[in-house]
C-alpha positions in Angstrom: 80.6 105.7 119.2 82.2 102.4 117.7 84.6 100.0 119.6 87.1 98.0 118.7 85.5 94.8 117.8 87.3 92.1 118.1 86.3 88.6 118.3 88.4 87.6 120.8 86.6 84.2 121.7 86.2 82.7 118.3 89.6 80.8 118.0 88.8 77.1 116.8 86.8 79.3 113.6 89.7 79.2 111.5 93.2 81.1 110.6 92.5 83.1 108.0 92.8 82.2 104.3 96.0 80.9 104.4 95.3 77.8 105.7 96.9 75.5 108.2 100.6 76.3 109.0 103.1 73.9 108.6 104.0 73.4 112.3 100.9 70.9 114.3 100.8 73.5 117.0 100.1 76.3 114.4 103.0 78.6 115.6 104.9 80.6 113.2 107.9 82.8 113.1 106.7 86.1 114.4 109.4 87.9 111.8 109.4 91.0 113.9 112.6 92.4 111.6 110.0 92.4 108.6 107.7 95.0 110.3 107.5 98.3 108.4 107.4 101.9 109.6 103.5 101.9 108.9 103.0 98.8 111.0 105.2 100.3 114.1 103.7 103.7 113.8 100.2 102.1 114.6 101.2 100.4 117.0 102.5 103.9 118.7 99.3 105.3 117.9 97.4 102.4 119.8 100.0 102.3 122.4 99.9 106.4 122.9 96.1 107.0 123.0 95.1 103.5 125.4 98.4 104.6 128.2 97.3 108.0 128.1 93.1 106.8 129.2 94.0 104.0 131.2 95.8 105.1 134.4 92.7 105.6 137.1 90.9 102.6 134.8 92.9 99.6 134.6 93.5 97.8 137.9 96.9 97.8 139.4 98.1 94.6 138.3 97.9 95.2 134.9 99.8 98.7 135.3 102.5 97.0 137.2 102.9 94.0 134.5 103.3 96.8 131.7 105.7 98.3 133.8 107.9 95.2 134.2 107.4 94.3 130.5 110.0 95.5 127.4 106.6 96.9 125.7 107.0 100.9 124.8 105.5 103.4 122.2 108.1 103.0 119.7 107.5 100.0 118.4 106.1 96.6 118.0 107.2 94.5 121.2 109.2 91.1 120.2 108.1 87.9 121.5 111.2 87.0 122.5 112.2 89.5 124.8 108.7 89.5 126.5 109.2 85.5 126.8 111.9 86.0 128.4 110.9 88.7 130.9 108.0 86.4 131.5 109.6 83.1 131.6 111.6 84.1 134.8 108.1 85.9 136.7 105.1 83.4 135.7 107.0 80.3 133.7 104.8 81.9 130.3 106.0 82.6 127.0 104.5 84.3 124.0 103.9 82.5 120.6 102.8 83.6 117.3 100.1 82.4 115.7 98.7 83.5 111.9 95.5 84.5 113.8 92.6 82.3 115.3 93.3 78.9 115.9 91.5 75.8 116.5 90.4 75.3 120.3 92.2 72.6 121.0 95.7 74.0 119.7 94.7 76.8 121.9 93.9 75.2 124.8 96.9 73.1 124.2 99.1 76.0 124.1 97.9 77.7 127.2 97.4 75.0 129.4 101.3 74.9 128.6 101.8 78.5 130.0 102.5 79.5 125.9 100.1 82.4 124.9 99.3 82.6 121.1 99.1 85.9 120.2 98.3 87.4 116.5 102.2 88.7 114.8 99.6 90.9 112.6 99.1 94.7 113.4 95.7 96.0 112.0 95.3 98.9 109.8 95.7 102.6 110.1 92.1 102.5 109.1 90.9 100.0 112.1 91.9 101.3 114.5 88.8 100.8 116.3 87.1 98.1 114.4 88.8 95.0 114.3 86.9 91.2 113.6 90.2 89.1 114.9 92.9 89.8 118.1 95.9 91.5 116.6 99.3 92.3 118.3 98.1 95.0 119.9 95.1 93.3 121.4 96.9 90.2 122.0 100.1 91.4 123.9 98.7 95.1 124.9 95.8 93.8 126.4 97.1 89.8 127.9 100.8 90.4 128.5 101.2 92.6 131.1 98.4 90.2 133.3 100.5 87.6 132.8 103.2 88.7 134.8 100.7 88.2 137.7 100.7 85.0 139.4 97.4 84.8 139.5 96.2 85.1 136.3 98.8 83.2 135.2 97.6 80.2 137.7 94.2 80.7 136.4 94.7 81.3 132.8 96.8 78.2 132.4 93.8 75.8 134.6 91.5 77.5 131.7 93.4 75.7 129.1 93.4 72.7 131.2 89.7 73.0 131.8 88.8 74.2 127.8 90.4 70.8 126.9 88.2 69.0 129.1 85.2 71.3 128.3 85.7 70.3 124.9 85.5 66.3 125.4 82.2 67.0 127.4 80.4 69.4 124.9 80.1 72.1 127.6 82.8 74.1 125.9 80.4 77.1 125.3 79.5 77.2 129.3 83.5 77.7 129.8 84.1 80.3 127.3 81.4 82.6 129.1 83.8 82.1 132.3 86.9 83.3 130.2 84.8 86.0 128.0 83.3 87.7 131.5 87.0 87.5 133.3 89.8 87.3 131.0 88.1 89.4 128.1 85.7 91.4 130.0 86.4 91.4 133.2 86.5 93.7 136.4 87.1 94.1 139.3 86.8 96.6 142.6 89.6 98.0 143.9 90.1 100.1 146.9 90.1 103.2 145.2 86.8 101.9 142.6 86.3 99.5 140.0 89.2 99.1 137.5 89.4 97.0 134.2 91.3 93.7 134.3 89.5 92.1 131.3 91.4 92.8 127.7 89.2 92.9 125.6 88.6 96.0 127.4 91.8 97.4 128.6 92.9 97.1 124.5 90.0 99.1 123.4 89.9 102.9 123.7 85.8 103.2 123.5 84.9 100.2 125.8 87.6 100.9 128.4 85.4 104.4 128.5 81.9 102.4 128.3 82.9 99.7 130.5 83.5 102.0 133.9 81.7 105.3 133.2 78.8 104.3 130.7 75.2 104.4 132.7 73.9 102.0 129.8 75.4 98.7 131.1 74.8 96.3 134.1 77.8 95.9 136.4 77.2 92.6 138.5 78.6 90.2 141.2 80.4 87.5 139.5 79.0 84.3 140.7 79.9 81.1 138.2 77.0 79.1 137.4 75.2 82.4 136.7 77.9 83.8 134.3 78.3 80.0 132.9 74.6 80.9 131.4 74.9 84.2 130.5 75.4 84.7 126.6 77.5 87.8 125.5 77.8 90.1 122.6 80.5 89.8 119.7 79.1 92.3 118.2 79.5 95.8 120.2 79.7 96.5 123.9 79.0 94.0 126.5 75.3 94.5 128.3 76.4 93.5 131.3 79.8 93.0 132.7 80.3 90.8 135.9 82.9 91.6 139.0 85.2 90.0 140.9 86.4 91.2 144.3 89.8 90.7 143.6 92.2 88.7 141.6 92.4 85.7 144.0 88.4 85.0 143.4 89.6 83.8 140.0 93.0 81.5 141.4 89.8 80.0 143.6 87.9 79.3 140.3 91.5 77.5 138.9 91.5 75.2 141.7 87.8 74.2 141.6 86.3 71.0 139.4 84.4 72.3 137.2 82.0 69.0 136.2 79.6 69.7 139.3 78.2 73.6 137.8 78.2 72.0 134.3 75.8 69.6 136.0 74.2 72.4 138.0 73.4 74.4 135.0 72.5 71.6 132.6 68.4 72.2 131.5 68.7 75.5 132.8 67.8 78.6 130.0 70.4 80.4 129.0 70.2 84.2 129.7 70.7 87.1 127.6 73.5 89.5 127.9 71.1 92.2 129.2 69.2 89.9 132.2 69.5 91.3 135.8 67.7 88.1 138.0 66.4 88.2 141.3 69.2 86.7 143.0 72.3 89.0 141.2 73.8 90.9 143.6 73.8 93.7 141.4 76.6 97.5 141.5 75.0 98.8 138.9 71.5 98.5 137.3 72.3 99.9 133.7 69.7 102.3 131.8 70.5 99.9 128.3 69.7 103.2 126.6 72.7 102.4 124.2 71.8 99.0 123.2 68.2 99.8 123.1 68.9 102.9 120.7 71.0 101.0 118.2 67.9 98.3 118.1 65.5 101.2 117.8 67.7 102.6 115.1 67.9 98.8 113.1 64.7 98.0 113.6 65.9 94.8 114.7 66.0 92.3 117.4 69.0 92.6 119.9 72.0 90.5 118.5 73.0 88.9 121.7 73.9 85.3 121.4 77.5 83.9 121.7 76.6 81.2 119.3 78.9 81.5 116.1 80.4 79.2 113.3 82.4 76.5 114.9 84.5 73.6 113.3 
């Protein structure tokens, strides 16, 4: 099995080779006219396979934003038309950007209620393997949250709070937050738990792994504890963390922030894989996936968030 790996949280790396852009807040010209028959018919592929596994998985919120939203199999969605299906619901628009950005053009951008999203499409050939968020992740997997209020609320305080993060040095403590909600998240549901997070609702293998895997943890969300926990780039997540519904995260929007950073500063950071005493734990996951793969390298586990900053 191999997901879709996308390094969804690495966005003050760079923007590819082609440098800086010519505009200061990096946006470009998504240029959807110049999309070729290749680029739209992967995009159907994407689109086909993840609509026809998600119903029963993703939580209700995200199937009633993609029902709401001008995105279909066809073809590649334009940015303006979901801008301004958005604009009028949650105040948010979609930009392009070349790829990753730096963190404070992206924080900058969302704490404006403007999402940069990727105008590439990957591959025919990538179709599950990807190292930066494309189209597909970007607006498959984001958009249609963002027509909730909610997540728009909390989405825009993360870009408030990343900016601040930033000025403080805890800016690693606040990406967990948005890797184990945004990215990664779940949450439970009436009916069960149901993906929110998309990083996962954009990937056909980890939107499988995420709900019906026995290999991973599936724990309480609880703030500080998350704000320590490291997670993998690399493959699946080890352990993913749940919410009880969407208005836990409008509650995390709201709160200050400095008082955990405090809270958790001289505390070790955990591994992705940890289950502590105090979790309040759904699942207790068999790791037999990770722990094969290491077997199989003869390797240590690659589990740290740490990666090549600016």
């Amino acid at each position: 099995m191999q997901r879709q790996m996308i390094e969804v949280e690495k966005h003050g790396a760079a923007a590819g080779d082609s440098g800086q852009p010519e505009r200061a807040d990096w946006t470009i010209d998504q240029g959807w006219e110049a999309y070729t028959a290749e680029e739209h018919g992967v995009w159907k592929v994407l689109y086909e396979r993840q609509t026809k596994l998600l119903p029963g998985r993703a939580c209700d919120e995200f199937v009633a934003g993609m029902q709401a939203l001008p995105i279909g199999a066809d073809q590649i969605p334009d940015f303006r038309r979901l801008s301004d299906v958005l604009m009028e619901h949650t105040g948010w628009q979609v930009v392009a950007v070349p790829g990753l950005v730096p963190d404070d053009v992206f924080f900058e951008h969302l704490a404006n209620r403007r999402f940069p999203a990727g105008q590439f499409i990957r591959k025919r050939d990538q179709l599950d393997y990807l190292q930066e968020p494309d189209v597909f992740h970007d607006v498959f997997g984001h958009v249609p949250m963002l027509m909730n209020p909610v997540i728009a609320d909390y989405i825009q305080a993360y870009g408030e709070g990343g900016l601040k993060a930033k000025r403080l040095g805890v800016l690693d403590q606040l990406a967990r937050v948005y890797w184990y909600t945004v990215e990664f998240g779940l949450v439970q549901q009436r009916d069960g738990l149901r993906i929110y997070g998309a990083g996962i609702a954009s990937s056909f293998t980890e939107s499988i792994f995420a709900l019906d895997d026995p290999s991973p943890n599936r724990i309480r969300f609880e703030l500080d504890r998350v704000m320590r926990t490291k997670y993998r780039i690399d493959d699946f997540q080890e352990s993913y963390f749940v919410i009880q519904d969407l208005d836990e995260l409008l509650e995390l929007a709201r709160i200050d922030f400095a008082p955990h950073y405090e809270a958790i500063n001289g505390q070790p950071e955990l591994e992705p894989g940890t289950i502590l005493q105090a979790d309040r734990v759904l699942t207790q996951g068999t790791n037999t996936y990770h722990q094969a793969k290491r077997n199989a390298a003869g390797t240590a586990p690659l589990s740290t968030d740490k990666r090549n900053k600016q």
